[in-house]
PABA-425330 format. One record per residue (C-alpha): x, y, z; residue in three letters. Coordinates in steps of 0.02 Angstrom, whole numbers, padded with zeros to 5 digits, always signed. Last residue first. Example, Ala and Ser with C-alpha at 12.3 -4.5 7.8 and 13.67 -1.06 7.14 Angstrom:
BEGIN
+00684-00053+00357SER +00615-00225+00390ALA 
This chain:
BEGIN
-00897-00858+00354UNK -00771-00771+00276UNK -00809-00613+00346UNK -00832-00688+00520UNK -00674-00782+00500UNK -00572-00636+00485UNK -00675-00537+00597UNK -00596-00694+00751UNK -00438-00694+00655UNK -00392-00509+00684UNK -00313-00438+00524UNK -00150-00383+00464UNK -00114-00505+00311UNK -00062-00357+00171UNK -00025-00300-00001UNK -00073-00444-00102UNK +00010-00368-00254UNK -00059-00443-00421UNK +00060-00469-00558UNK -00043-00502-00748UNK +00040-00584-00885UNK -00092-00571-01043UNK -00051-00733-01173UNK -00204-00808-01101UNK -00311-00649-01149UNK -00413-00515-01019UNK -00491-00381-01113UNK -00458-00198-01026UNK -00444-00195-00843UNK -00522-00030-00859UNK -00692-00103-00788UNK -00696-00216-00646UNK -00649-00410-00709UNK -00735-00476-00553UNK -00580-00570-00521UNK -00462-00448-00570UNK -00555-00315-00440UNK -00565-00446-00314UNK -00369-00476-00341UNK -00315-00293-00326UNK -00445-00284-00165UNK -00372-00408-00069UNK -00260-00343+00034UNK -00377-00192+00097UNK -00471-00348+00161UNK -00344-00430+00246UNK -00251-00592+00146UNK -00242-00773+00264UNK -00163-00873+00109UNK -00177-01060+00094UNK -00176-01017-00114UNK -00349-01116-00151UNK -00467-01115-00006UNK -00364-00948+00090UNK -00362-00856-00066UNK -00544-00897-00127UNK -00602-00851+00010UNK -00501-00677+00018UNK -00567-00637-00158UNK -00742-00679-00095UNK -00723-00565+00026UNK -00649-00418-00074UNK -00803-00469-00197UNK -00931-00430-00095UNK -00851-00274-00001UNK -00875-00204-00171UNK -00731-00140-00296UNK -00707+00028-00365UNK -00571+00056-00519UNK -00420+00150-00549UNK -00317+00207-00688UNK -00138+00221-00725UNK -00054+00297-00889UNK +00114+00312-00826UNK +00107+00498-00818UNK -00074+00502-00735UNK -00031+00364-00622UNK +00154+00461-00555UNK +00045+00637-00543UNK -00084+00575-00435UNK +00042+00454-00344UNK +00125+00625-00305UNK -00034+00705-00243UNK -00085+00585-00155UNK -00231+00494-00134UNK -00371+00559-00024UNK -00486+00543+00114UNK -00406+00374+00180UNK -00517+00225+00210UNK -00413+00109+00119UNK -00318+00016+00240UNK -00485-00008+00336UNK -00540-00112+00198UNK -00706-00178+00281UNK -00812-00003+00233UNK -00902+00162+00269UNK -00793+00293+00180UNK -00723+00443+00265UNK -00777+00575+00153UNK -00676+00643+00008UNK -00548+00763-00039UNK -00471+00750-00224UNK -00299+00764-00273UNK -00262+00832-00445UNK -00286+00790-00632UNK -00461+00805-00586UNK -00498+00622-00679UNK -00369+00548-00615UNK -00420+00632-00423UNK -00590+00558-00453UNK -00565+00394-00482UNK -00430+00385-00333UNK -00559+00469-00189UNK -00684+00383-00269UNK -00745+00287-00109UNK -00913+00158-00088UNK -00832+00056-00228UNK -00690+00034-00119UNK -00523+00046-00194UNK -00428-00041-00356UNK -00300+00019-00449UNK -00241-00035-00623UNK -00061-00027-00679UNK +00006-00013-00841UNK +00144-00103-00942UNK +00304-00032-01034UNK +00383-00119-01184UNK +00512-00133-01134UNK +00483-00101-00948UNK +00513+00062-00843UNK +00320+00092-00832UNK +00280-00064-00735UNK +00408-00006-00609UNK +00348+00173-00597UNK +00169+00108-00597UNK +00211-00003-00455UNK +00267+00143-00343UNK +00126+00257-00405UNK +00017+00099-00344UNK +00099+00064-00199UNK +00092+00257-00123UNK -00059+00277-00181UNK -00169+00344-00015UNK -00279+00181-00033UNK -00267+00102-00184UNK -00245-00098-00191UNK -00122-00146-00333UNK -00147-00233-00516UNK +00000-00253-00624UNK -00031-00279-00799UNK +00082-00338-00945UNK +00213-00392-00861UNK +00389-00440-00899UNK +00474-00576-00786UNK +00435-00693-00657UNK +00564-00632-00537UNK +00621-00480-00601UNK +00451-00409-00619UNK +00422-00460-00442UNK +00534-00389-00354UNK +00528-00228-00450UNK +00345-00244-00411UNK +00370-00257-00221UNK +00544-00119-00237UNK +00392+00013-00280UNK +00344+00035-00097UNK +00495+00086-00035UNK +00526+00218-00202UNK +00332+00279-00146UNK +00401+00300+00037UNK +00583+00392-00026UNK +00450+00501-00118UNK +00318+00544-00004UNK +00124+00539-00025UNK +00089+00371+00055UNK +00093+00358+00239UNK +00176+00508+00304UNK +00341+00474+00383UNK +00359+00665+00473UNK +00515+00706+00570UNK +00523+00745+00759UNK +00604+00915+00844UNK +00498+00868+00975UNK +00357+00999+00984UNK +00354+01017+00781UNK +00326+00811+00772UNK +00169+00823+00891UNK +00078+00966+00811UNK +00114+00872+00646UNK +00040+00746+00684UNK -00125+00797+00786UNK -00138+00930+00603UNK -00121+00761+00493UNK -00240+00661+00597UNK -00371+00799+00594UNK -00495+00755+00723UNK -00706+00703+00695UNK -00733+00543+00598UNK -00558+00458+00617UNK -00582+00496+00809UNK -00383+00490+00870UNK -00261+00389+00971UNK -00058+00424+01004UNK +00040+00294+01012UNK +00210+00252+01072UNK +00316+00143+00971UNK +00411-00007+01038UNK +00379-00118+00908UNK +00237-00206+01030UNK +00135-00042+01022UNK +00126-00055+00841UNK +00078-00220+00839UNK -00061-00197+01001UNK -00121-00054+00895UNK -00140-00171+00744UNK -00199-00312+00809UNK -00328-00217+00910UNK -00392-00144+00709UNK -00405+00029+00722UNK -00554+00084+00812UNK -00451+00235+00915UNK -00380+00322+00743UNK -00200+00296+00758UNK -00048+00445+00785UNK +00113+00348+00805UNK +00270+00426+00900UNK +00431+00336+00856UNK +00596+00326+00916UNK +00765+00288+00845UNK +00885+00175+00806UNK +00867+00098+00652UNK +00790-00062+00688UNK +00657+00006+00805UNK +00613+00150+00699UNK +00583+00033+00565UNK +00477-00076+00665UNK +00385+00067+00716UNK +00362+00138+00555UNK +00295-00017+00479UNK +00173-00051+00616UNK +00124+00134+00585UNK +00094+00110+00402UNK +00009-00065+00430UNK -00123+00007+00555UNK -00235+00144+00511UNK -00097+00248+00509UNK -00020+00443+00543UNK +00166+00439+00579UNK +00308+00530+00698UNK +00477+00518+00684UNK +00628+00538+00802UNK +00760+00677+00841UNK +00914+00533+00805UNK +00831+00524+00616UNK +00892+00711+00597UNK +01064+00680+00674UNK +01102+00517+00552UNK +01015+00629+00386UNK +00851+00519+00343UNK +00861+00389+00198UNK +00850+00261+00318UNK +00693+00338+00393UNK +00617+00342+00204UNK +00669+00180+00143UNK +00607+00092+00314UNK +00422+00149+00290UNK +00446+00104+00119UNK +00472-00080+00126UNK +00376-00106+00283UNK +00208-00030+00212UNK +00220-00207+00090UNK +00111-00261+00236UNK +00142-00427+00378UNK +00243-00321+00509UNK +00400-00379+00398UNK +00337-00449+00248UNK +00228-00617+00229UNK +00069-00535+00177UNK +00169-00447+00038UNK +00113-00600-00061UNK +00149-00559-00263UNK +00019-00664-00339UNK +00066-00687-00542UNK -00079-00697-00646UNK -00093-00786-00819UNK -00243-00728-00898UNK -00426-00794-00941UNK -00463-00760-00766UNK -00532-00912-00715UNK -00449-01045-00780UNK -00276-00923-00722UNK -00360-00923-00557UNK -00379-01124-00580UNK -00194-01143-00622UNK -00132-01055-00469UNK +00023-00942-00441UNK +00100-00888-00331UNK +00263-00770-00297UNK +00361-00754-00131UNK +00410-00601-00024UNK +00598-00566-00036UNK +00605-00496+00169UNK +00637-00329+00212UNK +00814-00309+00286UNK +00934-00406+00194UNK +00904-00290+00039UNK +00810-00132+00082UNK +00933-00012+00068UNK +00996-00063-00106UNK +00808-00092-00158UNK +00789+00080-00111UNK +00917+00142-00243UNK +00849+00061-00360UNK +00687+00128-00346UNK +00752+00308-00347UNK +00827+00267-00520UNK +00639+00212-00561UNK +00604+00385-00512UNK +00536+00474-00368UNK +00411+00634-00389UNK +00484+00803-00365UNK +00402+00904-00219UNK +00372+01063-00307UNK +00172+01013-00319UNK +00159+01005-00127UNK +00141+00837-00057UNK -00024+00778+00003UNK -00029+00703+00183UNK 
């Protein structure tokens, strides 16, 4: 879902403010680090692992900022949600914990994990053909016959404020950072991020990183604007949205973000790498900030031991049995 351009994009203030909401709910996901990534890297990197948030995604943190941020009688009518997976997990926890139902609209070869998940928080859900329907217009159809509210996945700003609280986490854990790199697929995390990175003194920059086969985000920074593309082809099924944003357009071109393409090649090896050295079981879409850092992707800019890179390991949702098979 893009926003329209009179939408007004969250603020650090806004971020704040989430945090509020979201402390003693979402869980204070821990930070790694590893010597040998730094060896490798040339930087020190920080390994913010959202893997281990409620319904295993950072989508938790925003997904619950938005429905508690609802009016009491308008959350009572319900909400409804578009996802791949992590987005309507998140929903449908948060739903669950705050009272009120949930209607889920899934493409039909989402992950089983993930529609047994979502089904398991109590949500009910609705399938679609990612290829051929209109998720948005199934949506929307569904939330105007019940009186529902829209969560859409990324382009909101009580979701992007949700999102954000990972890096504000993290930056006031392990300090100033330089660099924060973020999977990309609709933007929500990396606007989020971008308005944390951008609030430091001196301010740092985030870099974005989504299939190489996609340039959905590349393009839309260089448009200035959202751009449409096709389904992409690929293992990050988090990421296989047709566009970013427009508010995460307009937070990353204010802040100064950019965005780079990463292979299925290096996702994988990023996710061997995590579970041989870090013991972390990362999905694909979760992996892509630290492929794109690992195969120093362009934009990242020259890499230097005094540089103090956070990566966001956004998510841990997939079946064991592809897991493996990737890996293997």
């Amino acid at each position: 879902m893009t926003a329209n351009a009179t939408v007004r994009p969250p603020t650090i203030a806004d971020v704040v403010t989430a945090a509020g909401r979201l402390a003693g709910v979402a869980h204070r996901t821990p930070v790694v680090t590893s010597r040998t990534l730094d060896e490798q890297v040339g930087a020190q990197v920080f390994l913010k692992v959202e893997t281990l948030q409620r319904v295993g995604a950072f989508k938790f943190r925003g997904a619950y900022n938005a429905i508690a941020a609802l009016a009491d009688d308008t959350r009572r009518r319900g909400v409804v949600a578009w996802s791949s997976g992590n987005h309507a997990q998140a929903v449908a926890l948060a739903a669950q914990l705050l009272g009120t139902t949930a209607t889920i609209v899934m493409p039909s070869d989402a992950p089983p994990a993930k529609l047994a998940a979502t089904r398991g928080y109590g949500a009910e859900v609705v399938t679609y053909d990612r290829y051929r329907d209109d998720r948005e217009a199934i949506g929307a159809k569904l939330a105007a016959d019940r009186g529902a509210t829209i969560i859409p996945p990324f382009d909101h700003p009580d979701v992007i404020a949700g999102q954000a609280t990972a890096a504000l986490e993290l930056v006031e854990e392990v300090g100033r950072l330089d660099l924060i790199v973020v999977p990309i697929g609709g933007g929500g995390l990396a606007a989020g991020c971008a308005l944390v990175a951008a609030a430091q003194d001196p301010p740092g920059r985030v870099v974005a990183a989504e299939p190489e086969v996609r340039h959905a985000a590349r393009d839309a920074l260089v448009a200035g604007h959202p751009v449409t593309v096709a389904v992409p082809t690929t293992i990050m099924d988090g990421q296989q949205t047709t566009c970013i944003g427009a508010l995460a357009t307009q937070v990353l071109a204010a802040t100064g973000g950019s965005a780079v393409g990463v292979t299925e090649e290096q996702v994988i090896d990023a996710m061997r790498f995590l579970a041989q050295r870090c013991k972390l079981v990362v999905e694909p879409s979760g992996a892509a900030g630290l492929a794109a850092l690992r195969a120093a992707v362009g934009a990242l800019g020259d890499l230097t031991p005094d540089l103090r890179i956070g990566v966001i390991l956004s998510g841990g949702n997939v079946d064991l049995s592809r897991y493996a098979a990737l890996l293997a």
